[in-house]
C-alpha positions as a Markdown table, in Angstrom:
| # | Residue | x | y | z |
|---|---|---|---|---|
| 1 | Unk | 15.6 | 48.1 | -128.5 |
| 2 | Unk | 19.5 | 47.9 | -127.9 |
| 3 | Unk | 21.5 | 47.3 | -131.2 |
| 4 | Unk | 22.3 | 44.0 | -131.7 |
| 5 | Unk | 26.0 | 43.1 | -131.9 |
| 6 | Unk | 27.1 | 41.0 | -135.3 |
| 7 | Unk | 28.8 | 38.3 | -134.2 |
| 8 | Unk | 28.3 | 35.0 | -135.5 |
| 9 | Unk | 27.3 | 33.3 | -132.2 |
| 10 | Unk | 24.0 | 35.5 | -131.9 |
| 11 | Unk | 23.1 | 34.3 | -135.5 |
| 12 | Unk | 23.7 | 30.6 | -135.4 |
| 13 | Unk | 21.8 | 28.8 | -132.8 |
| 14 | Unk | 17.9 | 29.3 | -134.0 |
| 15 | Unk | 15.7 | 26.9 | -135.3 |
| 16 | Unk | 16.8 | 25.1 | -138.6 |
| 17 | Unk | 13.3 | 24.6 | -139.3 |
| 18 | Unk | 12.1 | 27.8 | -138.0 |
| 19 | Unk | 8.0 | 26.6 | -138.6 |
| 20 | Unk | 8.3 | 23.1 | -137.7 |
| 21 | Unk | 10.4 | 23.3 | -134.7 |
| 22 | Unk | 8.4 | 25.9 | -133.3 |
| 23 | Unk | 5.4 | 24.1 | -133.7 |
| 24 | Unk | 6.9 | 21.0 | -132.4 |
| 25 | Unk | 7.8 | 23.1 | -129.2 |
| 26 | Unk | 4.7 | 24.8 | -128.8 |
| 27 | Unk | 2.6 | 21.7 | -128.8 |
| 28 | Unk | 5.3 | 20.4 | -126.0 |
| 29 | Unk | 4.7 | 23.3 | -123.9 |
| 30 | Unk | 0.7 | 23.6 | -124.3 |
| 31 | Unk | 0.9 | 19.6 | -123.9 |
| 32 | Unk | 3.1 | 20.2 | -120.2 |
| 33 | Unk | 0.8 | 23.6 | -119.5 |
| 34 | Unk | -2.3 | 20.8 | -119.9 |
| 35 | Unk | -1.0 | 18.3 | -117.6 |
| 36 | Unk | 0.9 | 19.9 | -114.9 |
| 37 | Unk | 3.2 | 17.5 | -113.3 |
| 38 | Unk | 4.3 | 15.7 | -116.7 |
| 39 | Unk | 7.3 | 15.8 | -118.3 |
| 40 | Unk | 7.5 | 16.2 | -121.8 |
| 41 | Unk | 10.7 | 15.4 | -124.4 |
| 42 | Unk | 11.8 | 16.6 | -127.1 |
| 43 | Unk | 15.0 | 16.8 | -129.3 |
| 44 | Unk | 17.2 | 19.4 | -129.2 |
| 45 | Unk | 16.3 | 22.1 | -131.9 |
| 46 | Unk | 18.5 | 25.3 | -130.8 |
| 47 | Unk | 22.4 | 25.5 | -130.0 |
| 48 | Unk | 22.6 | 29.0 | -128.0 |
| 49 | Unk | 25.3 | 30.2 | -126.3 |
| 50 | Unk | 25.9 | 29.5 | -123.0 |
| 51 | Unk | 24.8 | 29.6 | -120.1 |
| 52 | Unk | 21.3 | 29.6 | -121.9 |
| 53 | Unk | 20.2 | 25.8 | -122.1 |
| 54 | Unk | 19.3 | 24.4 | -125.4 |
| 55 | Unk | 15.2 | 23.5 | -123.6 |
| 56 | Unk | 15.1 | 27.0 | -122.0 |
| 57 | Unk | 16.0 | 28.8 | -125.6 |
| 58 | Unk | 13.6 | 26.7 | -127.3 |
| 59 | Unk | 11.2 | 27.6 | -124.9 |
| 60 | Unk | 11.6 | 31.4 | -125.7 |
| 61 | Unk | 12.3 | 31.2 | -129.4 |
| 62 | Unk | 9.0 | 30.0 | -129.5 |
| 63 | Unk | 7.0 | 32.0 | -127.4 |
| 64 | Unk | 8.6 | 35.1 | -127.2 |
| 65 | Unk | 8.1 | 37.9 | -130.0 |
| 66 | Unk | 8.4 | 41.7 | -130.4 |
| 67 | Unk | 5.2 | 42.2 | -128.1 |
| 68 | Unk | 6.6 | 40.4 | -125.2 |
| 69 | Unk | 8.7 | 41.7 | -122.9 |
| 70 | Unk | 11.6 | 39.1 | -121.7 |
| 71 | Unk | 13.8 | 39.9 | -118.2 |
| 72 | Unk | 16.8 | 38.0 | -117.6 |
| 73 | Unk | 18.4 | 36.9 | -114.7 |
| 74 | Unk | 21.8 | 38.1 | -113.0 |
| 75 | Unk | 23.8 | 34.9 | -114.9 |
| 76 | Unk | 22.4 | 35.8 | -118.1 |
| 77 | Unk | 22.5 | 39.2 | -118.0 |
| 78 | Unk | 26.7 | 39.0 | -117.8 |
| 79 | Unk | 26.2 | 36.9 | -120.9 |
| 80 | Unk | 25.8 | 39.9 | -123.4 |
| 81 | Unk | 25.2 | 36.9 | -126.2 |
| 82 | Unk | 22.7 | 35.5 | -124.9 |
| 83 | Unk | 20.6 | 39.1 | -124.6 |
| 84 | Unk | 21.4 | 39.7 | -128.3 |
| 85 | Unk | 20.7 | 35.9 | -129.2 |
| 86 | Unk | 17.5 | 36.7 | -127.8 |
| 87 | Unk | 16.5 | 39.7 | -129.1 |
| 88 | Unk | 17.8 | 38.6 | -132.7 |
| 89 | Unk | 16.1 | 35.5 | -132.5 |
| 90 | Unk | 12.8 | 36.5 | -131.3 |
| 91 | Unk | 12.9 | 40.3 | -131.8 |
| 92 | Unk | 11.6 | 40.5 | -128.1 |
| 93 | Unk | 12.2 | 43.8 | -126.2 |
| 94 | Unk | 14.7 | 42.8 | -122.8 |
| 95 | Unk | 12.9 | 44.0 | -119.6 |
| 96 | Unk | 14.6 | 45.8 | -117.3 |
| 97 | Unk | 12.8 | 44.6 | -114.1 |
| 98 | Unk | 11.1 | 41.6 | -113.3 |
| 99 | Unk | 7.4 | 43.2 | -113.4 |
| 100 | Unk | 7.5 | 44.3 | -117.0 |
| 101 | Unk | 7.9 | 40.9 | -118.3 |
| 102 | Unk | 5.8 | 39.0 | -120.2 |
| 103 | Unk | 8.5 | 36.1 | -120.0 |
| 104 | Unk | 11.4 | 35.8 | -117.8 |
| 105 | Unk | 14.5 | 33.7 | -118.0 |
| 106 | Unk | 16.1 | 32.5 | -115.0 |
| 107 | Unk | 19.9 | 30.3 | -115.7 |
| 108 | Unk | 20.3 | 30.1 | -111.5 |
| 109 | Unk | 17.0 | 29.6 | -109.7 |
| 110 | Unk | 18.5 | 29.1 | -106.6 |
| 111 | Unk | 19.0 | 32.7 | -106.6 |
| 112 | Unk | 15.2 | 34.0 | -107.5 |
| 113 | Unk | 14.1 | 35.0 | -104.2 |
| 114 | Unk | 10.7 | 36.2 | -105.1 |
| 115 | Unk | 8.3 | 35.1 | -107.4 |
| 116 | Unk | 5.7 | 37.8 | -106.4 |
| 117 | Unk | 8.1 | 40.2 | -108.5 |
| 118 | Unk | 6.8 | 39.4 | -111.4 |
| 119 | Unk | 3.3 | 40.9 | -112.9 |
| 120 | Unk | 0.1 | 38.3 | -111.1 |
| 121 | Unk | -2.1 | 39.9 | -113.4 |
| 122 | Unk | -4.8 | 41.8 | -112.5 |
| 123 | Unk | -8.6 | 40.1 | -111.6 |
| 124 | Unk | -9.8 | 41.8 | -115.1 |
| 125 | Unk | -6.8 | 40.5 | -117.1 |
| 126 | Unk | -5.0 | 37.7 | -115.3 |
| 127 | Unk | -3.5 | 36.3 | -119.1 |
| 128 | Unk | -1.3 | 39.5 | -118.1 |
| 129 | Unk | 0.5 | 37.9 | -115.7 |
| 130 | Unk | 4.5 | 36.8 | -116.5 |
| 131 | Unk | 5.3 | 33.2 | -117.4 |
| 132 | Unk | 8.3 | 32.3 | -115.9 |
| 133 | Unk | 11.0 | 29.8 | -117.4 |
| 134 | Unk | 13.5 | 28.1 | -115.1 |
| 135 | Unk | 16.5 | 26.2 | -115.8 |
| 136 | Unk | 16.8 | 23.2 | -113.9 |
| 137 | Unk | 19.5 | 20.0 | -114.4 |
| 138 | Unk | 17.1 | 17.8 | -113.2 |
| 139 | Unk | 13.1 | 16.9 | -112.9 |
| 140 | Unk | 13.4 | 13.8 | -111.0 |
| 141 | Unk | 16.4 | 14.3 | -108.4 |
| 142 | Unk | 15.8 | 16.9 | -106.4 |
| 143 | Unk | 13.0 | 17.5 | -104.0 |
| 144 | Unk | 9.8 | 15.8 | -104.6 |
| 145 | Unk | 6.5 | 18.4 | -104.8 |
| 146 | Unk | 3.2 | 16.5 | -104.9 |
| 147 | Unk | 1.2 | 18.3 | -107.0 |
| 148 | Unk | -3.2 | 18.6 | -107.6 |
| 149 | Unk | -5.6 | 20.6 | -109.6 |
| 150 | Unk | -6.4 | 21.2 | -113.1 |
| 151 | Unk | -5.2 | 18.8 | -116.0 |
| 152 | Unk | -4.5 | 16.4 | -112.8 |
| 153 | Unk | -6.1 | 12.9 | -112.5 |
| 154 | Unk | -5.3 | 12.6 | -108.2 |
| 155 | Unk | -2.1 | 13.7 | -107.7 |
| 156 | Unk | 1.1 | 14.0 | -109.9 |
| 157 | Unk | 5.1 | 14.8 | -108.9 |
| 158 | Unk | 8.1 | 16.2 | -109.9 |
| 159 | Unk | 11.5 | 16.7 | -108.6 |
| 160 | Unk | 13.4 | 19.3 | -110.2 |
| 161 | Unk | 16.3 | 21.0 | -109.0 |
| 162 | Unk | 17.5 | 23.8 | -108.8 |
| 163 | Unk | 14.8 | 25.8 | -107.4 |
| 164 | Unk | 13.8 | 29.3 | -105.4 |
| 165 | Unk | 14.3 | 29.4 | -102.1 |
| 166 | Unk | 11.0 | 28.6 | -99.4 |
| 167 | Unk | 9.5 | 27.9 | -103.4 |
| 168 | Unk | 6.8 | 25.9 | -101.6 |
| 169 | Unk | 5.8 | 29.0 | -99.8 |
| 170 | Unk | 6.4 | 31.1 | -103.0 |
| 171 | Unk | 3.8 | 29.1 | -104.7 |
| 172 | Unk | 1.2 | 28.6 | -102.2 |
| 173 | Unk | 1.6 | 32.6 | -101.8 |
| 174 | Unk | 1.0 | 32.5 | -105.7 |
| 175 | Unk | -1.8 | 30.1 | -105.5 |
| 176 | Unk | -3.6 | 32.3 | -103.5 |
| 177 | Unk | -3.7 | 35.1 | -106.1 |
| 178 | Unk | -5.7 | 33.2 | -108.5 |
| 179 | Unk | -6.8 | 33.9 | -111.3 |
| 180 | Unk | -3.7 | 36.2 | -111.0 |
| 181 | Unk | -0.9 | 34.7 | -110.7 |
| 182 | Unk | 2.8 | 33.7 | -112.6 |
| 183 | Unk | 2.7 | 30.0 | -114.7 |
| 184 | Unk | 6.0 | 28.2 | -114.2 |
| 185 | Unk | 7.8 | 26.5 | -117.0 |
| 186 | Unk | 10.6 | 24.0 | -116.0 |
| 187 | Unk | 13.1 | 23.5 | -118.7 |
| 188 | Unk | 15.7 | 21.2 | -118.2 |
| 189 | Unk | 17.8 | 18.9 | -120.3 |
| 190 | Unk | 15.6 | 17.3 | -122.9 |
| 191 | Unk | 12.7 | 18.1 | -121.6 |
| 192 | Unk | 10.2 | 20.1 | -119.8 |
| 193 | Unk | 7.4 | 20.6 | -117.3 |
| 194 | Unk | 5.0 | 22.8 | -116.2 |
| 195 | Unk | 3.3 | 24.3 | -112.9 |
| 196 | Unk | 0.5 | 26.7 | -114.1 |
| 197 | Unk | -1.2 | 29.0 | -111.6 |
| 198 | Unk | -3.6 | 26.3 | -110.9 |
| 199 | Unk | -1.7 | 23.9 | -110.0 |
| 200 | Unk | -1.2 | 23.3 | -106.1 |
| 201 | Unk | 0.9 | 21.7 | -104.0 |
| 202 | Unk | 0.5 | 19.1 | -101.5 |
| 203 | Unk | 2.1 | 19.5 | -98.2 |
| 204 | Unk | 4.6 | 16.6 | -97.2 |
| 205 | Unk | 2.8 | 13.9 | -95.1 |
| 206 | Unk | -1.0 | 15.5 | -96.1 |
C-alpha cells in the first residue's frame, strides 16, 4: 500500500458519524441497486477534496475496504489527495489497471472508452465482477436511456450526463455477458442511481 501523506486535507473530509452515515448511504445505494432507474437523495455526509464529488466519496467510503481493490481514473489520478483520501479513509488498496478492481472511480466519464476493461466476472463467480462509480452533474439533463428488467415495474428513465462514449453499445455489449458483467453506480450532486448488470436498455423509438 503507498504511504499515505499527512496533510490535513486527506484527514478531514470522512464521515462525522462514521456508523450512521455509512449505513445511511449503504441503504441508499442497495435502495438504487433494487430499483434501477430511481434516483435516490441524500445529504451530503463527506467534504473530500476535489475533483472527487461529495456523492461519489460517499459512495466509496462506504463500500470500499482493505479487501477491495479501487482504480482511479486519469483526473483523479493527478489528484494525489484524493488517492490518499481514499486509501486513509477506507484503507482500500489503489489498482493499477482497470481489471483488478473491485470498485473504480471515474471524475470524467466522457473519457472511459471501455467498460469491458473492467473484471465481468466469471460464470462461477459473477459477484467478482467490478462495480463501477461515475460522476455525473446531472441525472435528468442529458440523454434520456429507457430502461427494463429486474426491480423494474415497465419501463423507467434516466438522463445523466456525462457519460462513455457509444455507452448504449457499451452496455448492451455488457448485458450480454450476464450473469458476468460490471453494475454501474451514478453519483451525482445529491443523489444517485443505479444500472446493475440486469438492467437493459431500450432502443429509441422500440
Amino acid at each position: 500500500m503507498p504511504a499515505v501523506t499527512h496533510t490535513s486535507t486527506i484527514y478531514e473530509g470522512g464521515f462525522s458519524d462514521p456508523v450512521g452515515a455509512s449505513q445511511t448511504v449503504f441503504r441508499v445505494v442497495m435502495d438504487a441497486m433494487a430499483k434501477p432507474g430511481s434516483v435516490h437523495g441524500f445529504t451530503e455526509v463527506t467534504a473530500p477534496p476535489a475533483p472527487l464529488s461529495a456523492s461519489a466519496a460517499a459512495v466509496i467510503a462506504t463500500l470500499a475496504d482493505a479487501d477491495t481493490p479501487v482504480w482511479l481514473d486519469p483526473v483523479l489520478v493527478e489528484a494525489s489527495q484524493v488517492r490518499d483520501w481514499i486509501v486513509f479513509h477506507t484503507g482500500a488498496p489503489i489498482a493499477d489497471h482497470q481489471s483488478e478492481a473491485a470498485f473504480a472511480l471515474v471524475a470524467a466519464p466522457q473519457n472511459l472508452s471501455a467498460l469491458n476493461g473492467f473484471s465481468l466476472g466469471t460464470q462461477e463467480f459473477p459477484d467478482r465482477s467490478a462495480t463501477v462509480i461515475l460522476q455525473v452533474s446531472t441525472l435528468t439533463d442529458g440523454s434520456t436511456l429507457t430502461l427494463e428488467g429486474p426491480g423494474i415495474k415497465d419501463q423507467a428513465q434516466l438522463a445523466p450526463a456525462p457519460m462513455p462514449p457509444h455507452f448504449e453499445a457499451q452496455w448492451r455489449a455488457n448485458r450480454a455477458a450476464f450473469p458476468r458483467g460490471i453494475d454501474l453506480i451514478l453519483a451525482a450532486p445529491d443523489c444517485v442511481a443505479a444500472m446493475p448488470r440486469s438492467t437493459r436498455l431500450v432502443r429509441s423509438g422500440a
